[in-house]
gemmi code that builds the backbone of each chain (N, CA, C; Angstrom):
import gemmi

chains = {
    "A": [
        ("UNK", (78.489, 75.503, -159.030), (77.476, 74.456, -158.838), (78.039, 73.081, -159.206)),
        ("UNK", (79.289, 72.753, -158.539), (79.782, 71.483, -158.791), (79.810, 70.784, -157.384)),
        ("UNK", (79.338, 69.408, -157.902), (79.152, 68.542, -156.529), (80.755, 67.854, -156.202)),
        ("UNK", (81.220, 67.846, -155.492), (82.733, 67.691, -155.272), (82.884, 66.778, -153.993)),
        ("UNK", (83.568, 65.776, -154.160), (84.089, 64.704, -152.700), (84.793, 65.596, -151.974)),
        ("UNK", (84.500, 65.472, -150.663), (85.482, 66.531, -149.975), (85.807, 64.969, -148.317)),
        ("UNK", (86.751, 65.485, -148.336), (87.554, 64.633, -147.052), (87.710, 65.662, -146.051)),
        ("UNK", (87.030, 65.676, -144.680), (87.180, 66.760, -143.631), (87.417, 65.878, -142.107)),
        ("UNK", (88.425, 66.560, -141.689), (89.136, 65.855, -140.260), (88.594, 67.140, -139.360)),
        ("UNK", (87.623, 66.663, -137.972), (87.515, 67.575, -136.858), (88.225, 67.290, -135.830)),
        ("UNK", (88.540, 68.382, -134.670), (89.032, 68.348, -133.882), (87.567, 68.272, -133.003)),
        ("UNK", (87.580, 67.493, -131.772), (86.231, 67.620, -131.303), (86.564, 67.513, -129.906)),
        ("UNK", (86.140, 68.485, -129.216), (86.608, 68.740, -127.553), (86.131, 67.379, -126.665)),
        ("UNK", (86.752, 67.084, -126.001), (86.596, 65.905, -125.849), (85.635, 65.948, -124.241)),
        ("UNK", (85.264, 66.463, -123.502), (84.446, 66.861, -122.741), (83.049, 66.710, -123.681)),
        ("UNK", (82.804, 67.421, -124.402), (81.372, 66.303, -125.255), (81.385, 65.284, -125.713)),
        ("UNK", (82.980, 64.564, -125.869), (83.003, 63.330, -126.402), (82.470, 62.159, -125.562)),
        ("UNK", (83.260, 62.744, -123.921), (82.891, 61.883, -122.805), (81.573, 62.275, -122.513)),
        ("UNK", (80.632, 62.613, -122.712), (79.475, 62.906, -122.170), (78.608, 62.159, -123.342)),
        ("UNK", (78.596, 62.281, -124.366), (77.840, 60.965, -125.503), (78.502, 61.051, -126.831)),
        ("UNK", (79.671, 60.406, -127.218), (79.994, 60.076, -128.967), (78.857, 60.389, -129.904)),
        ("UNK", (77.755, 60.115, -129.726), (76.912, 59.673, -130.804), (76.322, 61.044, -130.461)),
        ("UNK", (76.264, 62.083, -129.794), (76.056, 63.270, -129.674), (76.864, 64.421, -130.579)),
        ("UNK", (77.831, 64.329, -130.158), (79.144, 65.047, -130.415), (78.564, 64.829, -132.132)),
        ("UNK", (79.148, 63.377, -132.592), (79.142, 63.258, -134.302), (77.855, 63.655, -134.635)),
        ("UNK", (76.808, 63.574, -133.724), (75.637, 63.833, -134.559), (75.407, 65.315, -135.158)),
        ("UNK", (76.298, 66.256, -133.705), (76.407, 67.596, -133.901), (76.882, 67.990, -135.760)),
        ("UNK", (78.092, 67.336, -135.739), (78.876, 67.690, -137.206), (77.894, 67.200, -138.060)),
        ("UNK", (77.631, 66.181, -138.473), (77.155, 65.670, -139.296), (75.619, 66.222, -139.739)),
        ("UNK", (75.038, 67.347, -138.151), (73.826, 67.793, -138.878), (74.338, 69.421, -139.472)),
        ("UNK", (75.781, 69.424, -138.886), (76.361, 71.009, -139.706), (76.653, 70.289, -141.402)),
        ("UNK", (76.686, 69.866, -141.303), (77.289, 69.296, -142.944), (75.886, 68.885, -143.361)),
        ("UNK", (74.448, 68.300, -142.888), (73.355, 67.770, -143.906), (72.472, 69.201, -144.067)),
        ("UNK", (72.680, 70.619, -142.879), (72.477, 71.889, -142.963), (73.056, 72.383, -144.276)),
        ("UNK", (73.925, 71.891, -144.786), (74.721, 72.640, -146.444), (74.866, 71.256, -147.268)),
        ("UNK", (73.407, 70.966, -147.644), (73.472, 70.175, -148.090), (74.474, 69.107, -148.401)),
        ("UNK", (75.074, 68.465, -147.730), (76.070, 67.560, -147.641), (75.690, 66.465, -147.889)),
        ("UNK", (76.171, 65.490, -148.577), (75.179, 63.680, -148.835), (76.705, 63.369, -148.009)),
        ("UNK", (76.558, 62.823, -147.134), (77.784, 62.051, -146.618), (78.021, 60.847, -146.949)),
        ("UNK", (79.362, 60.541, -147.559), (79.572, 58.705, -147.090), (79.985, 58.274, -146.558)),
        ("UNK", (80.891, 59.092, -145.270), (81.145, 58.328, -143.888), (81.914, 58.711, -143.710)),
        ("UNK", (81.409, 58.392, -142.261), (81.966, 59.187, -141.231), (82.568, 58.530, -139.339)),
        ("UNK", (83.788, 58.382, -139.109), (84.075, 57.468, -138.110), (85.186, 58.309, -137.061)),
        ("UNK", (85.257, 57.800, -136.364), (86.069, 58.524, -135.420), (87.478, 57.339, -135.474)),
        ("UNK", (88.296, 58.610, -135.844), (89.775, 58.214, -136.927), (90.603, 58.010, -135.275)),
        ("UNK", (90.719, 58.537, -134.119), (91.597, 58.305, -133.154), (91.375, 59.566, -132.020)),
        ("UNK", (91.694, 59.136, -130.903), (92.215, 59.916, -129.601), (93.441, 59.881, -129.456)),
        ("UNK", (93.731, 61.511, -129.565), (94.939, 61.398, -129.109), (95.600, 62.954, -128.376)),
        ("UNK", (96.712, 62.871, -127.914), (97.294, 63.715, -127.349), (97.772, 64.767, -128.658)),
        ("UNK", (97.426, 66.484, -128.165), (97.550, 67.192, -129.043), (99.477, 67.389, -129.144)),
        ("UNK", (99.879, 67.756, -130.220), (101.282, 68.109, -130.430), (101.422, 69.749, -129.391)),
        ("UNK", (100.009, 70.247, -129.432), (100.862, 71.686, -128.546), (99.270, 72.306, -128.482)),
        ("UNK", (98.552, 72.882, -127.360), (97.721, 72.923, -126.921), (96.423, 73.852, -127.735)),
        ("UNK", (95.329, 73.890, -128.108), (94.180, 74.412, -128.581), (93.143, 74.751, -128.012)),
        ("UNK", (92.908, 75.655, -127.204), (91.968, 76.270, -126.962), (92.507, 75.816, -125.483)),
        ("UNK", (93.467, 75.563, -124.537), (93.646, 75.271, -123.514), (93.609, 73.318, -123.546)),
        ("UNK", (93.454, 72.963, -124.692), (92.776, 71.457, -124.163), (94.123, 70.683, -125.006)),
        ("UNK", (94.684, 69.695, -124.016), (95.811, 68.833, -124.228), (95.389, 67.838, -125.104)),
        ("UNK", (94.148, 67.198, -125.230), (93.656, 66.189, -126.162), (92.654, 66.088, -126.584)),
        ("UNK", (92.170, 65.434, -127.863), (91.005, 65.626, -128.778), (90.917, 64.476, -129.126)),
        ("UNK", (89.280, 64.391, -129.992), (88.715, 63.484, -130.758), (89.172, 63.897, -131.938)),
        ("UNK", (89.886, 62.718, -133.061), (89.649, 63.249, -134.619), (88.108, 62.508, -135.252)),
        ("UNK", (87.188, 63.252, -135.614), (86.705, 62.886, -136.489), (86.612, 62.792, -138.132)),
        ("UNK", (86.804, 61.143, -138.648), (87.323, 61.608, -140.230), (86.085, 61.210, -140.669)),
        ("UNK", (85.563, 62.136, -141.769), (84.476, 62.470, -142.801), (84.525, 62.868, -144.063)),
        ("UNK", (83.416, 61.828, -145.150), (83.777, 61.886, -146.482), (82.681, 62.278, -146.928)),
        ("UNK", (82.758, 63.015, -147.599), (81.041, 63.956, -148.026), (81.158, 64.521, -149.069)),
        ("UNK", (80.052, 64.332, -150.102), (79.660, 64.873, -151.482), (78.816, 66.428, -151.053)),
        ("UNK", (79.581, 67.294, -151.545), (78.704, 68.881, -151.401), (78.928, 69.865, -152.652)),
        ("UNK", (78.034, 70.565, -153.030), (78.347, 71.240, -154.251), (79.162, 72.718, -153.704)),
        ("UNK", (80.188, 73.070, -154.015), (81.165, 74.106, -153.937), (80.684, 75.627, -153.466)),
        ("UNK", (79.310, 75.500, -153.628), (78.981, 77.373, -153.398), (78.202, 76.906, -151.869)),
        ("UNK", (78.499, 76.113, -151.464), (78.188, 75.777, -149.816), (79.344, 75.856, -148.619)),
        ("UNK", (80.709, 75.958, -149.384), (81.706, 75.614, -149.034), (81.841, 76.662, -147.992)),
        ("UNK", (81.850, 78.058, -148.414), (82.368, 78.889, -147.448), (81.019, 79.431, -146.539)),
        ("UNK", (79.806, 79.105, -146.570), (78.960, 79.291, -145.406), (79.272, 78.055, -144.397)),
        ("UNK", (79.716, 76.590, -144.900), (80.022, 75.888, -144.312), (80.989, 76.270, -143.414)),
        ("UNK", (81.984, 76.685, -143.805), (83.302, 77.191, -143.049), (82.979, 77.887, -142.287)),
        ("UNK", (81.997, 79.095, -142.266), (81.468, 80.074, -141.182), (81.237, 79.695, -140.511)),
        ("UNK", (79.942, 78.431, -140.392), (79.091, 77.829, -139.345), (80.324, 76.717, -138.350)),
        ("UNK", (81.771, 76.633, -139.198), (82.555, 75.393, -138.583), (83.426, 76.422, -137.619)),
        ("UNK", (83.839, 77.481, -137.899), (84.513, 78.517, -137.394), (83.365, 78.813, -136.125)),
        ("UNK", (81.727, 79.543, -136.260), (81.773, 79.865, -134.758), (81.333, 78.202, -134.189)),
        ("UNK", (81.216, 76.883, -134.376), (81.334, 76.479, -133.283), (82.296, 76.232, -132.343)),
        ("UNK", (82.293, 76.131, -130.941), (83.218, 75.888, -129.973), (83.595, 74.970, -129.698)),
        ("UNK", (82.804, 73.952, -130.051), (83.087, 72.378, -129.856), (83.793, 71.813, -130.724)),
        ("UNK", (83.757, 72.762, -131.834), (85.356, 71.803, -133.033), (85.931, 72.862, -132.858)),
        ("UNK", (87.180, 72.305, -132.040), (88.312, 72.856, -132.007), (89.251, 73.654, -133.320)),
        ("UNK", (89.256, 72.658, -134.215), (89.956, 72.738, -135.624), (89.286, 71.790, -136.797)),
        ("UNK", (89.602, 72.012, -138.211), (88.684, 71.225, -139.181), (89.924, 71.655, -140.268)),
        ("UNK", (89.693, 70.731, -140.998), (90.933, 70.232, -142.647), (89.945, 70.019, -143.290)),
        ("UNK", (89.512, 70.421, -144.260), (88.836, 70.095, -145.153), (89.604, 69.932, -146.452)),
        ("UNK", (89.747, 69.103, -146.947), (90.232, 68.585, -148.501), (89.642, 68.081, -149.905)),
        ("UNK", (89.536, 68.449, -150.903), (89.158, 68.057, -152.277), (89.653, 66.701, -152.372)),
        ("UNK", (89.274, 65.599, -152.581), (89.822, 64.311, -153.247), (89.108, 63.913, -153.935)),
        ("UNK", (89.862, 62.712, -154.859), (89.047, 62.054, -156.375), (88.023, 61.081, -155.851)),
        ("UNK", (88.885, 60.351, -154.557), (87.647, 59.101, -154.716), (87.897, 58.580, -152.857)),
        ("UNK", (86.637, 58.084, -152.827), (87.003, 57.223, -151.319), (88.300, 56.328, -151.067)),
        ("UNK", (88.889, 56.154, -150.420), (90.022, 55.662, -149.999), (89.371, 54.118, -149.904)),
        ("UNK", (90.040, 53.285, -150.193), (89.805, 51.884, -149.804), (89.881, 51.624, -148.400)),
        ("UNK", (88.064, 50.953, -148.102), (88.556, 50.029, -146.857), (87.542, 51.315, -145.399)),
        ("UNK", (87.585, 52.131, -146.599), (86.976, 53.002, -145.093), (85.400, 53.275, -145.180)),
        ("UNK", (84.842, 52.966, -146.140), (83.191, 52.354, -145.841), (82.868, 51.379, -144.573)),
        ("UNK", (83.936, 50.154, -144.901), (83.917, 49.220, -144.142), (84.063, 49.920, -142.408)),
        ("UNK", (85.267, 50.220, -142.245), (85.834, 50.917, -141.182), (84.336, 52.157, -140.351)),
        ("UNK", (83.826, 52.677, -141.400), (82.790, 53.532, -140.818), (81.431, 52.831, -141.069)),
        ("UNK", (81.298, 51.433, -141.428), (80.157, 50.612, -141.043), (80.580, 50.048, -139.806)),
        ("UNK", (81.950, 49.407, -139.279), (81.668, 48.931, -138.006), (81.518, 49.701, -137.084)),
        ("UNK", (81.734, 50.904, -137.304), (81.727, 51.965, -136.127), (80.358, 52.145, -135.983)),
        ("UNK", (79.603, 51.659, -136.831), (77.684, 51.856, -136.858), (77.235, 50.639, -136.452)),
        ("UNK", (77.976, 49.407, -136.405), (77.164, 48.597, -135.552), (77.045, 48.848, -134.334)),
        ("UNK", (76.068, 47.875, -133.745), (75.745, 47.997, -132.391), (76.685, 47.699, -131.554)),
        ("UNK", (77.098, 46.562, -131.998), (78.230, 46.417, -130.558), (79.619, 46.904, -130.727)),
        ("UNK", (79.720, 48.137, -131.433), (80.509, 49.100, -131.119), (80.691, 49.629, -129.790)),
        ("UNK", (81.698, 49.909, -129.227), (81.635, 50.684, -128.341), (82.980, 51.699, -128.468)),
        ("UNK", (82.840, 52.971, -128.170), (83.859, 54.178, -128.214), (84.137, 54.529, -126.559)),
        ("UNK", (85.636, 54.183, -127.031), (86.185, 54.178, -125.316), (86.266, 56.031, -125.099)),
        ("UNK", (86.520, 55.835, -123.298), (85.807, 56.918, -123.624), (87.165, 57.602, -123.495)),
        ("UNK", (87.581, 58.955, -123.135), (88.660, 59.692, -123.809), (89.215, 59.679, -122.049)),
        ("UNK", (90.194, 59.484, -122.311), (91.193, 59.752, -120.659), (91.276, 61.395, -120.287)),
        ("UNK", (91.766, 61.525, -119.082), (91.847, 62.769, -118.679), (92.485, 63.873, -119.218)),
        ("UNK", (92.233, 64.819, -119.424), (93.388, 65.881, -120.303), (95.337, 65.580, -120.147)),
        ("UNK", (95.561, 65.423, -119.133), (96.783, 65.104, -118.190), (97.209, 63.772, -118.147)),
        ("UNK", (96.432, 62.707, -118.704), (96.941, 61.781, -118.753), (97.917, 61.361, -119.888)),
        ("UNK", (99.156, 60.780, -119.528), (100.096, 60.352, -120.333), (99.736, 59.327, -121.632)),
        ("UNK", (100.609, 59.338, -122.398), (100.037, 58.519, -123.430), (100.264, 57.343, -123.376)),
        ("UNK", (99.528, 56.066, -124.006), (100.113, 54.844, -123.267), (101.101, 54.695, -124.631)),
        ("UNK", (101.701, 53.800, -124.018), (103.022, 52.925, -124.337), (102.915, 52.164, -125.784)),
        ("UNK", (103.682, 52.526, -126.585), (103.469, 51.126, -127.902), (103.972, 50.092, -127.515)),
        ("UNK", (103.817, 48.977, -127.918), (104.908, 47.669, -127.340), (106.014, 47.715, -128.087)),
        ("UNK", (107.180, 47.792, -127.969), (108.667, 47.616, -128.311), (108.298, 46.905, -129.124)),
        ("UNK", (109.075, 47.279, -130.652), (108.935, 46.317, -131.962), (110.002, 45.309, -131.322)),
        ("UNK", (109.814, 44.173, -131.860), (110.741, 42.806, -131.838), (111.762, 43.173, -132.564)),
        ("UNK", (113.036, 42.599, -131.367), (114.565, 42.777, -132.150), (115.160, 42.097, -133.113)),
        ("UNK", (115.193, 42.283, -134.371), (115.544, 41.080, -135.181), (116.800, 40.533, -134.501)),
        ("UNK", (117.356, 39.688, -135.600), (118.454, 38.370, -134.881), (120.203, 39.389, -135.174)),
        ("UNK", (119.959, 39.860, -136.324), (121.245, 40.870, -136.989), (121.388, 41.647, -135.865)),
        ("UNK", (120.694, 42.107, -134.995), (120.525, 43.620, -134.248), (121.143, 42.466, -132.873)),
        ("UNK", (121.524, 41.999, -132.487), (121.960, 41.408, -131.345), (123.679, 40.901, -131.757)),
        ("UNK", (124.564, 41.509, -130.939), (125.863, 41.946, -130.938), (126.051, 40.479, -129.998)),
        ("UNK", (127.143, 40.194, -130.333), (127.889, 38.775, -129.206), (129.035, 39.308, -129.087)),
        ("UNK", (129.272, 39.183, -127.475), (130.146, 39.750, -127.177), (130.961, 39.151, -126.920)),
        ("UNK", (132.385, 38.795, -127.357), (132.968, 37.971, -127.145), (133.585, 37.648, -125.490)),
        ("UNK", (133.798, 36.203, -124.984), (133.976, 35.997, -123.647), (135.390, 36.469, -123.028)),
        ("UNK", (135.720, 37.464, -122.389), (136.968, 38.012, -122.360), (137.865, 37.435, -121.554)),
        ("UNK", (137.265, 36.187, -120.458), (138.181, 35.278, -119.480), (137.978, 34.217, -120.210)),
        ("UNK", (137.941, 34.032, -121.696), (138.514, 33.055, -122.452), (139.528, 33.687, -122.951)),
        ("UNK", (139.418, 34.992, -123.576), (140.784, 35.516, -124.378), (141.472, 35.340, -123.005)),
        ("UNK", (141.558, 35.463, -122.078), (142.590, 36.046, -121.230), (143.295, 35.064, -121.003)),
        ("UNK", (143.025, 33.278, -120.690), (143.567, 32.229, -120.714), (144.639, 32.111, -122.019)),
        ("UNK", (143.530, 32.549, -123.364), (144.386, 31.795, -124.484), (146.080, 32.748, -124.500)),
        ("UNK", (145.602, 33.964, -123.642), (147.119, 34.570, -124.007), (148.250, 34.154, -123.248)),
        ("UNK", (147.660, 33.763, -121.729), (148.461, 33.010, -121.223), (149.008, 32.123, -121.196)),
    ],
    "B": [
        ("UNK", (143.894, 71.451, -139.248), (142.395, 70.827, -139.905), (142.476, 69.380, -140.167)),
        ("UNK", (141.956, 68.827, -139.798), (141.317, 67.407, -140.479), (141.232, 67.420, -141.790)),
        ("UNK", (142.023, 66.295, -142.827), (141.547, 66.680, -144.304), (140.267, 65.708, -144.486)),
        ("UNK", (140.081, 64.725, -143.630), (138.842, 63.844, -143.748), (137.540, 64.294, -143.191)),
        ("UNK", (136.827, 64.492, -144.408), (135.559, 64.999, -143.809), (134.605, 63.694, -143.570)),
        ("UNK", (133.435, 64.544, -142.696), (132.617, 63.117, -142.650), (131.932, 63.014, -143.409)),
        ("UNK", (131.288, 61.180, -143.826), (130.807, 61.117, -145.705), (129.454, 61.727, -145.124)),
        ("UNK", (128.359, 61.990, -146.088), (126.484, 62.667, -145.597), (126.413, 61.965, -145.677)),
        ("UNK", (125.357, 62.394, -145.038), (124.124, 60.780, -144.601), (123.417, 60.344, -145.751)),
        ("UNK", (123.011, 59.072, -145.698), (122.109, 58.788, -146.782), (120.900, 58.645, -147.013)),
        ("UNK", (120.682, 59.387, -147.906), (118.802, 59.984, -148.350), (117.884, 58.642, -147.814)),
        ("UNK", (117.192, 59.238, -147.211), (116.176, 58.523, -146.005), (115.311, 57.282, -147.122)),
        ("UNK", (114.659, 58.260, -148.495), (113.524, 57.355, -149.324), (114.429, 56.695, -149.978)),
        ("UNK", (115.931, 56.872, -150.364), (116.126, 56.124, -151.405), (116.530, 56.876, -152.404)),
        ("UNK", (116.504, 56.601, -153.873), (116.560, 56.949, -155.040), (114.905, 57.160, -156.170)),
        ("UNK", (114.598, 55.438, -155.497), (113.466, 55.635, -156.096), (112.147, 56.215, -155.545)),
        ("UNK", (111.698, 57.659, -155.926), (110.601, 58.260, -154.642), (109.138, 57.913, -155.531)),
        ("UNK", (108.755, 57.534, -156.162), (107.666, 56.982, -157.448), (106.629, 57.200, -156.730)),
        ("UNK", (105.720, 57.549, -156.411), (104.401, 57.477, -156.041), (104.588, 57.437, -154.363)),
        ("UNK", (105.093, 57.882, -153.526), (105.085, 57.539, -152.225), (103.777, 58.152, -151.668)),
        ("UNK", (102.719, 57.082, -150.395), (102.253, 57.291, -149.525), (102.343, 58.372, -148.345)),
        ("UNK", (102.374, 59.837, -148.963), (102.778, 60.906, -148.096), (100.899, 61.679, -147.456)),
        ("UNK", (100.780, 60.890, -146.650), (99.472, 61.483, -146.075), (99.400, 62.016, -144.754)),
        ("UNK", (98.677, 63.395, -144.490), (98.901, 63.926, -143.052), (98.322, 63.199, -142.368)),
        ("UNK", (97.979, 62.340, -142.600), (97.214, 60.685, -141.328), (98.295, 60.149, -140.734)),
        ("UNK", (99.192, 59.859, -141.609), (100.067, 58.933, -141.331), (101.114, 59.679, -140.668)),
        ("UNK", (101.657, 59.923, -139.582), (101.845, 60.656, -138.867), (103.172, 60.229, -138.699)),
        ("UNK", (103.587, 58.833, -138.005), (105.232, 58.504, -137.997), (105.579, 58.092, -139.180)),
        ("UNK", (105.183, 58.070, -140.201), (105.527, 57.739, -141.771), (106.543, 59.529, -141.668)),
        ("UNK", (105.519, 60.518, -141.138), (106.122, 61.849, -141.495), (106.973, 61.991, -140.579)),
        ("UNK", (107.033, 61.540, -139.212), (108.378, 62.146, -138.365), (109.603, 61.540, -138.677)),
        ("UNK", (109.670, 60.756, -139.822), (111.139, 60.552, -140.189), (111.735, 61.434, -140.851)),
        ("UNK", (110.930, 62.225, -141.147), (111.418, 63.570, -142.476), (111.760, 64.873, -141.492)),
        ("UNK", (111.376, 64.624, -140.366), (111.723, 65.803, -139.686), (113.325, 65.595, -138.311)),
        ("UNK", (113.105, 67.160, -138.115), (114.811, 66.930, -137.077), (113.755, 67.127, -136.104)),
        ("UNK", (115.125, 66.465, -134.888), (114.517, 66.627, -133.812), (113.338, 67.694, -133.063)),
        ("UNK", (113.978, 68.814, -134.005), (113.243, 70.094, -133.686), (111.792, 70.497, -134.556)),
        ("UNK", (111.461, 69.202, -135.382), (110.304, 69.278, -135.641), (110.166, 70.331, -137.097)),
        ("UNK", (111.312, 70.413, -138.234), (111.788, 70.996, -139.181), (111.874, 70.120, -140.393)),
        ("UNK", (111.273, 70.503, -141.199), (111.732, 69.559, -142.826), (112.917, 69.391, -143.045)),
        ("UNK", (112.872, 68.029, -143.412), (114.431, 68.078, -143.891), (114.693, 68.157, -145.140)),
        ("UNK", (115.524, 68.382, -145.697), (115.854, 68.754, -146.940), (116.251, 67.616, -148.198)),
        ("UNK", (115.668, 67.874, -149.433), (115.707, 67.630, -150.677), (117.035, 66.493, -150.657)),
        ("UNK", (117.981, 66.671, -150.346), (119.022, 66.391, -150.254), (118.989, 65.167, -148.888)),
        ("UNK", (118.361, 65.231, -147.664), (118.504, 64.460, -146.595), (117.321, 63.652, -147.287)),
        ("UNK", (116.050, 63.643, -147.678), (114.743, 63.016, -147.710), (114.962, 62.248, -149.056)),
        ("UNK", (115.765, 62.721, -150.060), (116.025, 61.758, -151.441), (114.692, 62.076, -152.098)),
        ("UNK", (113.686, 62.863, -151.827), (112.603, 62.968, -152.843), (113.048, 63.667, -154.538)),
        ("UNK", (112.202, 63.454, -155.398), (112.544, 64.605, -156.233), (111.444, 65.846, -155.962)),
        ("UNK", (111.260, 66.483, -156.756), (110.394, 68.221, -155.806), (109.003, 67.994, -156.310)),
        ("UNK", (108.957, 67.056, -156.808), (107.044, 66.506, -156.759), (106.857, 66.131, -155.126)),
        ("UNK", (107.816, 65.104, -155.053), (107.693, 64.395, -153.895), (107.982, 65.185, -152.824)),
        ("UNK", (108.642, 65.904, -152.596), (109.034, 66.664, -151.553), (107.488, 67.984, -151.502)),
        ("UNK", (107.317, 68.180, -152.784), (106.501, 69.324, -152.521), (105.073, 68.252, -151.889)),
        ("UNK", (104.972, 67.354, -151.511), (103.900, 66.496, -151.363), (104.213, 66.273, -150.172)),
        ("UNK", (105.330, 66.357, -149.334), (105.711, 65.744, -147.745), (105.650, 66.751, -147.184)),
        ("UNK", (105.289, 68.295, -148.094), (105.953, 69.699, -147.029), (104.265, 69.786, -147.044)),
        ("UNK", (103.471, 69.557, -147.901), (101.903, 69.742, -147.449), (101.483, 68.747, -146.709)),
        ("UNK", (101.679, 67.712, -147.060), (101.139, 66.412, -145.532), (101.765, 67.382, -144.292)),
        ("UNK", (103.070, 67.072, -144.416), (103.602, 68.180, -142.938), (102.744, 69.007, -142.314)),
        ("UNK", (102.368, 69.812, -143.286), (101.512, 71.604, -143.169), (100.657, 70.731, -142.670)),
        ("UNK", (99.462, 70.337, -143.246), (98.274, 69.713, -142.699), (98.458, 69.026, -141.379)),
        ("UNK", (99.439, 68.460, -140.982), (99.779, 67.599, -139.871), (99.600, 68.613, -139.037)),
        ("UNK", (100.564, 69.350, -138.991), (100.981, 70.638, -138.080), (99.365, 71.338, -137.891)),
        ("UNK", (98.868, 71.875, -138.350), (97.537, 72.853, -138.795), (96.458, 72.043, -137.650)),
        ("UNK", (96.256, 70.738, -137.624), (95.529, 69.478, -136.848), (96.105, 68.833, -135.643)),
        ("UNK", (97.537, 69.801, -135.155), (98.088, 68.989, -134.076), (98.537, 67.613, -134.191)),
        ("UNK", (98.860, 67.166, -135.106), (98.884, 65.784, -135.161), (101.011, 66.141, -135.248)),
        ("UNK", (101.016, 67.368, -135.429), (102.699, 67.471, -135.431), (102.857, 69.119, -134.844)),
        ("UNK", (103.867, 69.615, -134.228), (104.553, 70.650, -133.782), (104.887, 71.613, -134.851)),
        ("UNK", (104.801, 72.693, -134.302), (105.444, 73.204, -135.554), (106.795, 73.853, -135.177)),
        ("UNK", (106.885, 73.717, -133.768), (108.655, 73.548, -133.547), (108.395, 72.804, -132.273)),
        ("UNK", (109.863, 71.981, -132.029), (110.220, 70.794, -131.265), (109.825, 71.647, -129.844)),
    ],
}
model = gemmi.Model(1)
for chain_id, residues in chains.items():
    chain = gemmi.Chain(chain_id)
    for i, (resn, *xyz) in enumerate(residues, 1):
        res = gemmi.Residue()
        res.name, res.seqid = resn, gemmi.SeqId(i, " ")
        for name, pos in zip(("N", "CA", "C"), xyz):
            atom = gemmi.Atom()
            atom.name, atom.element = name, gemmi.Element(name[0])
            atom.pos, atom.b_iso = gemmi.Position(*pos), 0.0
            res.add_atom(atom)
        chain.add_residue(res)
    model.add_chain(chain)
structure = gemmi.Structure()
structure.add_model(model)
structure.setup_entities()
């Protein structure tokens, strides 16, 4: 009967993601207030392309979630996270304290003029980072070789 | 035989590993610790001491477990 911070990352099929965000999270978030869960937030951490495929599906929603629950909820929780189909996968972790900065981060995701793009096609490639800038050290000069070639002559 | 061997490489963190930022979030923070093939590298390549290392092989695990990493290349 100890109330414990717990940090939990979902995998969330992204076919309900594209059909309504605020659906999808509402799903988790009423599995977690079902075991008594007090949440303090909860935001959608990234889309991205899976490292190697889950349940057939190339890419997912992460949802990251920080929630106060007392410990003898833990493993009915896990049952109810196991048969759904719509979370792919779930991490659940013990930590001391909220991370800085991510109240904030999961209040703007609650304003209104939020908007959650919506998830690209399973098959679609990942986009591009922009090339970090080359510092000045990292650029080689090459010396002009039809100048050496005069001076030897 | 060659009597010149080649010198090792040098430990990725450093010397000093004090408190490092090893979180399964941080995802290319962790693919420097791995080989191409998506394998820990070792005590010896990463410069942690075995607090620290035992702290990069569970971010890893967790990474891996969430897709966020391979668990071979």
């Amino acid at each position: 009967m100890t109330n414990r911070l717990y940090e939990s990352m979902f995998l969330l099929d992204n076919q309900m993601v594209r059909e309504d965000w605020g659906k999808a999270k509402a799903m988790v978030l009423d599995l977690l207030h079902k075991h008594g869960a007090q949440l303090k937030s909860a935001r959608r951490w990234d889309e991205r392309r899976l490292a190697y495929p889950i349940e057939g599906r190339q890419r997912a929603t992460f949802l990251l979630t920080y929630f106060e629950m007392g410990n003898e909820h833990l493993v009915a929780l896990r049952r109810d996270l196991e048969l759904n189909e719509r979370i792919l996968r779930y991490l659940m972790l013990k930590v001391e304290k909220l991370p800085e900065g991510e109240l904030e981060l999961a209040q703007a995701e609650n304003a209104a003029d939020f908007v959650v793009p919506a998830p690209p096609a399973d098959d679609a490639p990942e986009p591009e980072k922009p090339a970090p800038e080359r510092r000045q050290e990292d650029e080689v000069t090459v010396p002009d070789l039809d100048l050496m070639n005069v001076e030897e002559n | 035989m060659s009597s010149s061997r080649r010198a090792p490489a040098p430990p990725i963190s450093g010397k000093n590993c004090d408190d490092p930022v090893l979180d399964y979030k941080g995802v290319d923070n962790l693919k420097r610790f791995l080989t191409v093939h998506g394998q820990l590298l070792s005590r010896k390549r990463t410069g942690y001491c075995a607090q620290c290392q035992k702290a990069l092989k569970q971010a890893v695990k967790r990474a891996r477990h969430l897709s966020l990493l391979p668990f071979v290349g």
